[in-house]
C-alpha atoms as a printed R data frame, in Angstrom:
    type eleno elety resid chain resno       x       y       z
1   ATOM     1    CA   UNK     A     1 -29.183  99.396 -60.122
2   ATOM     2    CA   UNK     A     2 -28.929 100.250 -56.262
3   ATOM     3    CA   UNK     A     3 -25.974 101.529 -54.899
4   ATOM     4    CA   UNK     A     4 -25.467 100.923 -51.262
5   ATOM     5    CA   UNK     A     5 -25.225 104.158 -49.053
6   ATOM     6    CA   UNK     A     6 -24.102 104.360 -45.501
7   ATOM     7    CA   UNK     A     7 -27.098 103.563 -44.083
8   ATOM     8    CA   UNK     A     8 -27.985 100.491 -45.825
9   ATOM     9    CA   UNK     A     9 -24.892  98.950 -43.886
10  ATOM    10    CA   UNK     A    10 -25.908 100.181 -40.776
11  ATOM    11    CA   UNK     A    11 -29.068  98.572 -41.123
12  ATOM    12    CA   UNK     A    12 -27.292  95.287 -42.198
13  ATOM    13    CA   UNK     A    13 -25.846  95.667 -39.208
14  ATOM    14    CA   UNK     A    14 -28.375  96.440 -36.906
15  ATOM    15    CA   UNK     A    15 -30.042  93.304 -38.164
16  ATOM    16    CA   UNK     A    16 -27.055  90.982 -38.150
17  ATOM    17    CA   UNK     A    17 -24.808  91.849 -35.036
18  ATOM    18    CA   UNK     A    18 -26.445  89.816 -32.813
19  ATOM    19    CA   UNK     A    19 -25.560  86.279 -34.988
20  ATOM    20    CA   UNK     A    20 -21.784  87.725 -36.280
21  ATOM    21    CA   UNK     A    21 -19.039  87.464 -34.279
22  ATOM    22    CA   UNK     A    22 -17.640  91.787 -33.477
23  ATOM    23    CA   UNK     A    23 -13.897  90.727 -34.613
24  ATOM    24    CA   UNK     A    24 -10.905  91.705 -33.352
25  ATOM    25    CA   UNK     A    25  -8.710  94.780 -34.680
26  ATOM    26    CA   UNK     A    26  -5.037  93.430 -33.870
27  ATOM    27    CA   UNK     A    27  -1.589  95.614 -33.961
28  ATOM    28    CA   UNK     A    28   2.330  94.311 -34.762
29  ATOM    29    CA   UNK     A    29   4.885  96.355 -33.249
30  ATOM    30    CA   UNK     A    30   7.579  94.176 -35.667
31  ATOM    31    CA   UNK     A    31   4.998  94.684 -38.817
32  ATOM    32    CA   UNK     A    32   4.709  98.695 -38.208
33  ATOM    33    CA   UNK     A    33   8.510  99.052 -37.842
34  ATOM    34    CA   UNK     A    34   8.837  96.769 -40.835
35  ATOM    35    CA   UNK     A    35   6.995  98.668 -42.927
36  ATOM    36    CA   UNK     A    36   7.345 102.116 -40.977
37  ATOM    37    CA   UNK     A    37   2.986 102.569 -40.760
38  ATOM    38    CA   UNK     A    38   0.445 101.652 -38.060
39  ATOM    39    CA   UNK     A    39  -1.391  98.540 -39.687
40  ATOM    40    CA   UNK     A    40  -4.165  97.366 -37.773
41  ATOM    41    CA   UNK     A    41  -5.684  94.617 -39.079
42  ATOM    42    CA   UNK     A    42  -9.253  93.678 -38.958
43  ATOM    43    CA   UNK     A    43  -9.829  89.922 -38.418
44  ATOM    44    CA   UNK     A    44 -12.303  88.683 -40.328
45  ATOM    45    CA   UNK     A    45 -10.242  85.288 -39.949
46  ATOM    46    CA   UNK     A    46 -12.260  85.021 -36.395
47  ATOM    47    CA   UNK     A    47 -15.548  85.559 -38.076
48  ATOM    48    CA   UNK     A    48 -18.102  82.437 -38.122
49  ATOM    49    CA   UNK     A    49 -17.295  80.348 -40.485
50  ATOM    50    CA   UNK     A    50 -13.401  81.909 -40.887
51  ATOM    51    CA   UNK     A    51 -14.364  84.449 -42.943
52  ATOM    52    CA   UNK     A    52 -16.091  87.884 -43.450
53  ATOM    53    CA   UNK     A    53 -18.494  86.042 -45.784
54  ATOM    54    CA   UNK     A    54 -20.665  85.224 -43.120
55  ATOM    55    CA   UNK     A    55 -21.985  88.861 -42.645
56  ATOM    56    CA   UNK     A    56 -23.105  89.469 -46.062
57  ATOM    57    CA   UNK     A    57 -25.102  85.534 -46.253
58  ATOM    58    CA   UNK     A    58 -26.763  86.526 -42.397
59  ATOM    59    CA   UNK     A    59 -27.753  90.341 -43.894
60  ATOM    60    CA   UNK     A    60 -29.183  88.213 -47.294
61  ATOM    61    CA   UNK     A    61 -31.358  85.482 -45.606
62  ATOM    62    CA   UNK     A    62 -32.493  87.971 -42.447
63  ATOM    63    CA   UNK     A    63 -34.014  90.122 -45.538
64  ATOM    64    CA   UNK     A    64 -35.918  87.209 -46.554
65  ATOM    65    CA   UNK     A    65 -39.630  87.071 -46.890
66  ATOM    66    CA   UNK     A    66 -41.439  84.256 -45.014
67  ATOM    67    CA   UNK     A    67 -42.851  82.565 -48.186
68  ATOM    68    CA   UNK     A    68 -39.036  82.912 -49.441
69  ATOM    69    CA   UNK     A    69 -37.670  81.746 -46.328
70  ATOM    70    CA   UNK     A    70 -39.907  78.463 -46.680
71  ATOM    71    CA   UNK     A    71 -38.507  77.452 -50.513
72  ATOM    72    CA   UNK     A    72 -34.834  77.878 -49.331
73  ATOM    73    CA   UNK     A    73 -32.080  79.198 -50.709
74  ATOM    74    CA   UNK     A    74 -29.358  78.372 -53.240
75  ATOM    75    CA   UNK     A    75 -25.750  79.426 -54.555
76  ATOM    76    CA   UNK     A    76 -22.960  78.502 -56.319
77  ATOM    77    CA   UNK     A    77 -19.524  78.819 -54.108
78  ATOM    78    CA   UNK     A    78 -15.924  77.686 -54.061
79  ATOM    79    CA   UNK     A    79 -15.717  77.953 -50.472
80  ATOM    80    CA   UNK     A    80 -16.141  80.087 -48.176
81  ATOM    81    CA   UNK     A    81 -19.505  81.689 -49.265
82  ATOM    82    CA   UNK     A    82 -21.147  78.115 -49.332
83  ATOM    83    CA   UNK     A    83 -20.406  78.025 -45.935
84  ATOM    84    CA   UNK     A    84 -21.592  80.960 -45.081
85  ATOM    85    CA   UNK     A    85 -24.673  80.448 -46.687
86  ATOM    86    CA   UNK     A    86 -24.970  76.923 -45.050
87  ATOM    87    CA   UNK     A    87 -24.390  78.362 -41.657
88  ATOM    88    CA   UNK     A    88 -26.743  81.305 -42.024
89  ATOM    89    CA   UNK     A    89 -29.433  78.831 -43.498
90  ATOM    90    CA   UNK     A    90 -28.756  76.611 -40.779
91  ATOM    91    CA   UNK     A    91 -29.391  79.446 -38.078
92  ATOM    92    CA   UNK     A    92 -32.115  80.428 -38.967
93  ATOM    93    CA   UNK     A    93 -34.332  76.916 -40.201
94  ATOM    94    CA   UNK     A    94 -33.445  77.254 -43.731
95  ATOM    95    CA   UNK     A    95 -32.546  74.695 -46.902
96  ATOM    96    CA   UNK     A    96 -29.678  75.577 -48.136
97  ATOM    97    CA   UNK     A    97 -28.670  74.610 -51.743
98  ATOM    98    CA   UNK     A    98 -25.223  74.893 -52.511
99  ATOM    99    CA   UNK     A    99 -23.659  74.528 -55.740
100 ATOM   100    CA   UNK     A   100 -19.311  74.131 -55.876
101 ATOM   101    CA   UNK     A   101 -16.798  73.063 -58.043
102 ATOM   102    CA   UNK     A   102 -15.309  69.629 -58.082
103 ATOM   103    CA   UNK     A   103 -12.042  71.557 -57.691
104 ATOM   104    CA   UNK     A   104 -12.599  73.419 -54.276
105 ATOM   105    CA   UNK     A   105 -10.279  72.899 -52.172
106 ATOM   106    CA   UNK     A   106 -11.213  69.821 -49.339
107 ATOM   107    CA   UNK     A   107 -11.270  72.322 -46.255
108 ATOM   108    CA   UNK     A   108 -14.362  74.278 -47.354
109 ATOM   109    CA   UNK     A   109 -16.194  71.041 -48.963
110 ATOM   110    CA   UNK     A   110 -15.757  69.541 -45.833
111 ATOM   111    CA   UNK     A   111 -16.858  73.104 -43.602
112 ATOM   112    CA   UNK     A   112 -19.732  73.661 -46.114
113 ATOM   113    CA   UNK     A   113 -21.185  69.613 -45.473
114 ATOM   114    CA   UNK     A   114 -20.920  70.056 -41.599
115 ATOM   115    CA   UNK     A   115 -23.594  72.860 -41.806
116 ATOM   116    CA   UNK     A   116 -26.061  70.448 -42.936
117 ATOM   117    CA   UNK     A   117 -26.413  72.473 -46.589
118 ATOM   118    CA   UNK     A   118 -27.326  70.104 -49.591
119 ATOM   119    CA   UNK     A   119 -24.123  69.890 -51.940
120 ATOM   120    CA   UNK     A   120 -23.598  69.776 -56.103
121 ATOM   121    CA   UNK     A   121 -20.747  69.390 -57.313
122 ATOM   122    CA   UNK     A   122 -20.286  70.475 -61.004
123 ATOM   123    CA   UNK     A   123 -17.195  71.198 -63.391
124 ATOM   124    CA   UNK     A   124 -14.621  74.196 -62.352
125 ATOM   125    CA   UNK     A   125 -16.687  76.637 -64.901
126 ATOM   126    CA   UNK     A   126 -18.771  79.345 -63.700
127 ATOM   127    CA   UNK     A   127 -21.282  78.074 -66.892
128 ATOM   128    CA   UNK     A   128 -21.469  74.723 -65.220
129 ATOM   129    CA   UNK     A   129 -22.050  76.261 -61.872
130 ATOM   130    CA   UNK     A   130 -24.268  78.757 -62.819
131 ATOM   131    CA   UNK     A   131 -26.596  75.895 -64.981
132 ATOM   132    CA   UNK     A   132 -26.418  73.744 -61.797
133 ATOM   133    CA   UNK     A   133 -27.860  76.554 -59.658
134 ATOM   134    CA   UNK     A   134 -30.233  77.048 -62.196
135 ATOM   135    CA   UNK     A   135 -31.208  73.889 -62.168
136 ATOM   136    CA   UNK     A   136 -31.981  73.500 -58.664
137 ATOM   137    CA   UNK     A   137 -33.846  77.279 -58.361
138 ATOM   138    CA   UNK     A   138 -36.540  75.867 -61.095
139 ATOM   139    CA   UNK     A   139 -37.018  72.357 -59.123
140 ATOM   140    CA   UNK     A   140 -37.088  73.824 -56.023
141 ATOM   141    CA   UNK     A   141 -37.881  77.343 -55.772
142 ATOM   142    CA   UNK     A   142 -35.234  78.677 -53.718
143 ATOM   143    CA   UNK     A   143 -33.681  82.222 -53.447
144 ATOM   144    CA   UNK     A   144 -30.712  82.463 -55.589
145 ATOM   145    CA   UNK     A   145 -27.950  84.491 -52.878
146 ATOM   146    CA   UNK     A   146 -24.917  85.762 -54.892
147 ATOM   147    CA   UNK     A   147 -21.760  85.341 -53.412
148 ATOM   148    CA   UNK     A   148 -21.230  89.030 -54.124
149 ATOM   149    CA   UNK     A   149 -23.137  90.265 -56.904
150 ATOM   150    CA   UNK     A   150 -25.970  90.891 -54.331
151 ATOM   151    CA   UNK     A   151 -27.326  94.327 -52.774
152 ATOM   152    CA   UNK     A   152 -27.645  92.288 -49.052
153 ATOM   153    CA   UNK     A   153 -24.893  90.298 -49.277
154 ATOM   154    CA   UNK     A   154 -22.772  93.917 -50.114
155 ATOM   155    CA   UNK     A   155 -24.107  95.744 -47.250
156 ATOM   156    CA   UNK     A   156 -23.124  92.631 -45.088
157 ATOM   157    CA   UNK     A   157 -19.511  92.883 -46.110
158 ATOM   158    CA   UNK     A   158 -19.618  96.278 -45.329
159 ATOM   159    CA   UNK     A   159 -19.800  96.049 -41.711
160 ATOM   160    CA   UNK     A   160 -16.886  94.800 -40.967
161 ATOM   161    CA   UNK     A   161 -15.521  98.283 -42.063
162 ATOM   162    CA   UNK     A   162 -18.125  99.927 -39.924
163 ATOM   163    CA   UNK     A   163 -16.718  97.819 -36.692
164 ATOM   164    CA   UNK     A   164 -13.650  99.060 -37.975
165 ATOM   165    CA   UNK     A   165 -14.254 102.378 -38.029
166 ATOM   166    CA   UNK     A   166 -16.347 102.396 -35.112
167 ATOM   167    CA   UNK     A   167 -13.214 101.720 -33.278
168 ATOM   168    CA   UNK     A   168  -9.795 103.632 -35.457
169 ATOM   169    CA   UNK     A   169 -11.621 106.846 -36.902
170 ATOM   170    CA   UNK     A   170  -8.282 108.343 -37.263
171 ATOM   171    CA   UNK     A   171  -6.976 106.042 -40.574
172 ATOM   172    CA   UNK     A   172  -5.751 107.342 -43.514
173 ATOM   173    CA   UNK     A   173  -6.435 104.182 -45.936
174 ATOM   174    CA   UNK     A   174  -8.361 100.947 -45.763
175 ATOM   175    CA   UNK     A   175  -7.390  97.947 -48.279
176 ATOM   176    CA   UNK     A   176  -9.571  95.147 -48.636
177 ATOM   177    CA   UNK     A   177  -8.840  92.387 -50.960
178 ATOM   178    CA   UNK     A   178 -10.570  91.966 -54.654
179 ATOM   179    CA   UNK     A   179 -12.480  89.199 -56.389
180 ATOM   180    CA   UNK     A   180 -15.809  89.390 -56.834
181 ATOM   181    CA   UNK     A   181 -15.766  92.510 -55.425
182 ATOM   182    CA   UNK     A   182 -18.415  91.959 -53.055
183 ATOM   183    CA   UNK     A   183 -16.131  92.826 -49.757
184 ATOM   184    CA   UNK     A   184 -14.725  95.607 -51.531
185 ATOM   185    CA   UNK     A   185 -18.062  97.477 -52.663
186 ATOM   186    CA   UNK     A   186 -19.252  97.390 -48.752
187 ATOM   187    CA   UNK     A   187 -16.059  98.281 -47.236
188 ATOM   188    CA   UNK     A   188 -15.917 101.400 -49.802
189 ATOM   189    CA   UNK     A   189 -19.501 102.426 -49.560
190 ATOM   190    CA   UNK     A   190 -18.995 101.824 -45.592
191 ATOM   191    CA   UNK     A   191 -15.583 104.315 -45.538
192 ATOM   192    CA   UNK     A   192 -16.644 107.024 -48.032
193 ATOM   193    CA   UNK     A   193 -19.817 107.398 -46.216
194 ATOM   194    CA   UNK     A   194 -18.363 108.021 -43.183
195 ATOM   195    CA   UNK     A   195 -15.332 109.658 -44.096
196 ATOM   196    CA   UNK     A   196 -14.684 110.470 -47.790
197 ATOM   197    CA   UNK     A   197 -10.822 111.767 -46.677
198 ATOM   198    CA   UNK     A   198  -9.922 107.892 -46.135
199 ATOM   199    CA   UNK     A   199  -8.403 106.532 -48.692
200 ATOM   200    CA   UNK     A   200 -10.159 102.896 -49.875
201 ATOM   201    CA   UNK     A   201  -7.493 100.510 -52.002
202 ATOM   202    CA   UNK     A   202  -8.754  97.374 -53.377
203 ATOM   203    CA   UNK     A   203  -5.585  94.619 -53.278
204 ATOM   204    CA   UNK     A   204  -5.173  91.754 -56.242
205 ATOM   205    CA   UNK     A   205  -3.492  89.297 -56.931
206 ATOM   206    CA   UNK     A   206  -1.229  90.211 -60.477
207 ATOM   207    CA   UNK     A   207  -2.258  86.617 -61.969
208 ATOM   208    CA   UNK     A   208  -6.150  87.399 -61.364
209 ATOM   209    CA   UNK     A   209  -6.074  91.463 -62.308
210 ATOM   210    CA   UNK     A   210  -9.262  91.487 -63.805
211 ATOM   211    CA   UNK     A   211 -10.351  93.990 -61.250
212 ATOM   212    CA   UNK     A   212  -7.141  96.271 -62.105
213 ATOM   213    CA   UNK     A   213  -7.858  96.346 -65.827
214 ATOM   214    CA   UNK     A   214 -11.463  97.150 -65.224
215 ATOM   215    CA   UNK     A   215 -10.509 100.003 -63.058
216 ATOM   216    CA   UNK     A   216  -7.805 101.475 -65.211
217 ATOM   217    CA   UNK     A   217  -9.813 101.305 -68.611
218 ATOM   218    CA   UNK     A   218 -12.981 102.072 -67.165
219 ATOM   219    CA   UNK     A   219 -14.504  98.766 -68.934
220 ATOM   220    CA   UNK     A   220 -15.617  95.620 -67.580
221 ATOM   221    CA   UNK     A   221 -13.073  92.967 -67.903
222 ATOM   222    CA   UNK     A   222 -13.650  88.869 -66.509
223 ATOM   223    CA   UNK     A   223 -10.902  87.225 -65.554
224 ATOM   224    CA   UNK     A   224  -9.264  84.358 -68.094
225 ATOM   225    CA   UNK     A   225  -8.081  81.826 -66.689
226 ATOM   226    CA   UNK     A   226  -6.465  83.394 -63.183
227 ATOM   227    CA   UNK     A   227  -3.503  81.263 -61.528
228 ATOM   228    CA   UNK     A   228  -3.019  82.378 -58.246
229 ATOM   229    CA   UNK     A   229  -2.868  80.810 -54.356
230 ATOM   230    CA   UNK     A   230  -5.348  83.541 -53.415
231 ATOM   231    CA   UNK     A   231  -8.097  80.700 -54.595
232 ATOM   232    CA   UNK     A   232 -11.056  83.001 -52.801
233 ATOM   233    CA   UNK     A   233  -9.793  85.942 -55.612
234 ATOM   234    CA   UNK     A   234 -10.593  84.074 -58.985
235 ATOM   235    CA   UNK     A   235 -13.810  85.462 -59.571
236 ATOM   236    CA   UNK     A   236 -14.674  88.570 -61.798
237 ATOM   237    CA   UNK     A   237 -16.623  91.687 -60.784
238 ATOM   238    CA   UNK     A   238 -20.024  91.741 -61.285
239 ATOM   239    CA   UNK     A   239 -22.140  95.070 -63.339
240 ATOM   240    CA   UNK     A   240 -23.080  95.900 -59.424
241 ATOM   241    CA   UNK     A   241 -19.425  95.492 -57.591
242 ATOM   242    CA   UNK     A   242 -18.025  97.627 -60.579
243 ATOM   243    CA   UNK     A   243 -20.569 100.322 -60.191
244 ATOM   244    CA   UNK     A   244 -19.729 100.841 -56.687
245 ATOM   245    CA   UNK     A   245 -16.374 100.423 -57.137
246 ATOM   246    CA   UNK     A   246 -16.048 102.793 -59.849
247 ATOM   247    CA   UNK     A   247 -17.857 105.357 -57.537
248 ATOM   248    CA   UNK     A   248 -16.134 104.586 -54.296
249 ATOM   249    CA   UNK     A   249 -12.593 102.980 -55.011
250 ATOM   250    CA   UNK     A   250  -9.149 105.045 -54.721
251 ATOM   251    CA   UNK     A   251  -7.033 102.674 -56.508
252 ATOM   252    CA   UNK     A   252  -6.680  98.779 -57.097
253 ATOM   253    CA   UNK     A   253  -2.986  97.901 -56.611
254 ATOM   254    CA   UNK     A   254  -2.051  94.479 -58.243
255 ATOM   255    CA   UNK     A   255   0.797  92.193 -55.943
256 ATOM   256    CA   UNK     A   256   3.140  89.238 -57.043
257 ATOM   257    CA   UNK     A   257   2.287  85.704 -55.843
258 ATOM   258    CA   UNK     A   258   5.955  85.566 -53.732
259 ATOM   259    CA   UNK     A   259   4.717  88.443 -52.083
260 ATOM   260    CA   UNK     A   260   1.294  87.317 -51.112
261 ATOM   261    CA   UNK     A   261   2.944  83.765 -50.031
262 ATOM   262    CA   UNK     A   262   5.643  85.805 -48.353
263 ATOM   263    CA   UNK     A   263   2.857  87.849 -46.111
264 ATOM   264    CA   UNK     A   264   0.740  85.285 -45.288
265 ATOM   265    CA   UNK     A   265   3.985  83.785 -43.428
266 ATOM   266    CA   UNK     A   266   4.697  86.621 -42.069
267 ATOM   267    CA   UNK     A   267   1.481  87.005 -40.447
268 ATOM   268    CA   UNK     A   268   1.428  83.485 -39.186
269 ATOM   269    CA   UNK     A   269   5.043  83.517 -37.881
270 ATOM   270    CA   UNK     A   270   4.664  87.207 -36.192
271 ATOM   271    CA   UNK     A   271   1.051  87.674 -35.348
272 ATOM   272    CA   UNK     A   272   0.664  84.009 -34.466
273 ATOM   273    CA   UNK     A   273  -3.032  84.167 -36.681
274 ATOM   274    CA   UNK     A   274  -3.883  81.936 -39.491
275 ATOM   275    CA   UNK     A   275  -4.778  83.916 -42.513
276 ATOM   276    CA   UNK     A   276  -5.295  82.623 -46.121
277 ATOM   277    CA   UNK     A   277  -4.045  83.665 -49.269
278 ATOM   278    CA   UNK     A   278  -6.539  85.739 -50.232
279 ATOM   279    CA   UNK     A   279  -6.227  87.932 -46.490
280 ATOM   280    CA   UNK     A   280  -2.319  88.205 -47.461
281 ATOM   281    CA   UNK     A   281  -2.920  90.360 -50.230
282 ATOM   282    CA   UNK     A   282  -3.758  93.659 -47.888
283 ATOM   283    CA   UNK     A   283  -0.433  93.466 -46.714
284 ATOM   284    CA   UNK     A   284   1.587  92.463 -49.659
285 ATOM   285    CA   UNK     A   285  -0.016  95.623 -51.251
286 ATOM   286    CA   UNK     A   286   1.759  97.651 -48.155
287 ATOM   287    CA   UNK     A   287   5.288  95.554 -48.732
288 ATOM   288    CA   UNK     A   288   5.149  96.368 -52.443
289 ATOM   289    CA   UNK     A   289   4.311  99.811 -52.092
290 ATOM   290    CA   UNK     A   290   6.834 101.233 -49.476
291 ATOM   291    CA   UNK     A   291   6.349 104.907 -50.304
292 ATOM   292    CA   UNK     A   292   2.980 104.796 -50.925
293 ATOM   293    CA   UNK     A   293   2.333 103.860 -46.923
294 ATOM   294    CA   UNK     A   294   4.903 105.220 -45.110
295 ATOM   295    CA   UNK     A   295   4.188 107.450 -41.994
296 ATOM   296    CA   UNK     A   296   0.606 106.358 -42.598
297 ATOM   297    CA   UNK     A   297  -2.434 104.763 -40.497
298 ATOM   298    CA   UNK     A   298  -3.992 102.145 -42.085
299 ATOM   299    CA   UNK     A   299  -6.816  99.470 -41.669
300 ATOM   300    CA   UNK     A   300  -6.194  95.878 -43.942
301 ATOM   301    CA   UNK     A   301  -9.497  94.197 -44.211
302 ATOM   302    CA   UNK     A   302  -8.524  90.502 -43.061
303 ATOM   303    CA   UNK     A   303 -10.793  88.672 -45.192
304 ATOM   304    CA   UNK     A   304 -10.905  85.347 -43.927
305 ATOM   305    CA   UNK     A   305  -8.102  82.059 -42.315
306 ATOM   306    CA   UNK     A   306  -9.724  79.471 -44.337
307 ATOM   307    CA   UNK     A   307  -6.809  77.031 -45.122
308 ATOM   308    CA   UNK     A   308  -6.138  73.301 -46.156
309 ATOM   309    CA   UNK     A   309  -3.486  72.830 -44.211
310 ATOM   310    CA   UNK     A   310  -2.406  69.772 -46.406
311 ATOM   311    CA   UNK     A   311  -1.973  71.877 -49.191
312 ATOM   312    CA   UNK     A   312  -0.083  75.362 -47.608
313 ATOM   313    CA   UNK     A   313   1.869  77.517 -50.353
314 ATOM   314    CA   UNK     A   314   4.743  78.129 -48.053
């Protein structure tokens, strides 16, 4: 099993910066006095596709061979993968095969059919999803791209950390958020191998701590049945994403679904940015954890602003 180093994500990003959007880092005066820290908060919301997903699907089908390239490519996505994948595809003359529950929410159906990808729907399972893909990898031949439990697609993710860092080399901690574990695994890899004084904390929702329990026992544990708003958090870590988590992870801190609702109105009402659910969870981690923070610099890993705005938890 290969675990990303350093410069694996600088060559992701040597090969994808020129099709990714360099994201803002923004600052809150209000938010830093609120929670006495400096939070600067890397916006992965402005990333094609609203959403840091988009790095690790460019990195994944720019390491394609030709005769790959030619048979396409295939996944199975809630959201905000599938459209990365479709928009990466897209880019660069690719069929894209995308596999997503009947359940996902209309926002990223919708994103995910306006970049031209091919769409299954299948039941909410990951056994239905994972037969569809299946499915379509033996009719057609494509390359199967994990949404996260994927050596590319990992070294992707991890460049938004490296823009980070790039730019506020001074931090104390980074949080990213935790499902899959896919964004998680880069950023760490990305912030120990640059600095391995810097603190990396993975944030989770408390109704989908599969993550948490892994970490603390030291065994892989899926998720049952997770209930949370954070809808791009459900999934489990993968053999991979624990690996490098194991190796590269500080501490996963676990946050109440008030709080995560609570930041991401916050965030809209102060910063005047839409973030989702899933992004809130970085800073609920900080509100939850007052003395864990204070006095501290510290990056939050913005993963993505992809809402349904007919369906808002707040």
């Amino acid at each position: 099993m290969k675990i990303p180093e350093l410069s694996d994500i600088q060559a992701a990003y040597s090969r994808i910066k020129s099709f990714i959007h360099h994201t803002p880092i923004l600052t809150s005066h209000q938010l830093n006095e609120l929670y006495d820290c400096e939070l600067f908060f890397k916006c992965e919301n402005f990333q094609k596709v609203g959403a840091f997903k988009f790095r690790g699907a460019t990195n994944a089908v720019l390491s394609m061979s030709d005769e790959e390239k030619l048979k396409g490519v295939v996944t199975h996505s809630s959201g905000n993968h599938a459209a990365a994948l479709a928009l990466a595809a897209r880019m660069n003359g690719i069929k894209a095969n995308i596999v997503m529950p009947e359940t996902a929410p209309l926002v990223k159906k919708n994103a995910v059919a306006g970049y031209g990808a091919h769409i299954t729907f299948c039941k909410p399972t990951l056994q239905a999803r994972e037969d569809a893909t299946k499915l379509i990898m033996e009719k057609t031949g494509a390359t199967l791209i994990h949404p996260y439990d994927n050596f590319n697609v990992i070294c992707g993710q991890g460049t938004a950390a490296l823009e980070l860092l790039n730019e506020k080399n001074d931090l104390d901690i980074v949080i990213a958020p935790v499902g899959g574990g896919g964004l998680l695994s880069g950023t760490s890899a990305c912030v120990k191998g640059i600095n391995k004084a810097i603190q990396v904390i993975g944030a989770e929702p408390l109704n989908a701590n599969d993550a948490f329990i892994s970490f603390s026992t030291g065994q892989l544990t899926p998720s049952v049945n997770p209930l949370t708003c954070a809808d791009g958090l459900l999934t489990s870590l993968s053999e991979l994403t624990f690996s490098i988590i194991k190796k590269n992870v500080d501490r996963i801190l676990t946050v109440r679904e008030e709080t995560i609702i609570e930041c991401m109105l916050l965030v809209w009402e102060r910063m005047k940015i839409i973030i989702e659910p899933s992004s809130a969870t970085v800073l609920a981690t900080v509100k939850e954890n007052p003395d864990l923070f204070r006095g501290k610099k510290i990056g939050l890993i913005i993963s993505g602003g992809n809402v349904d705005f007919r369906k808002l938890p707040f």
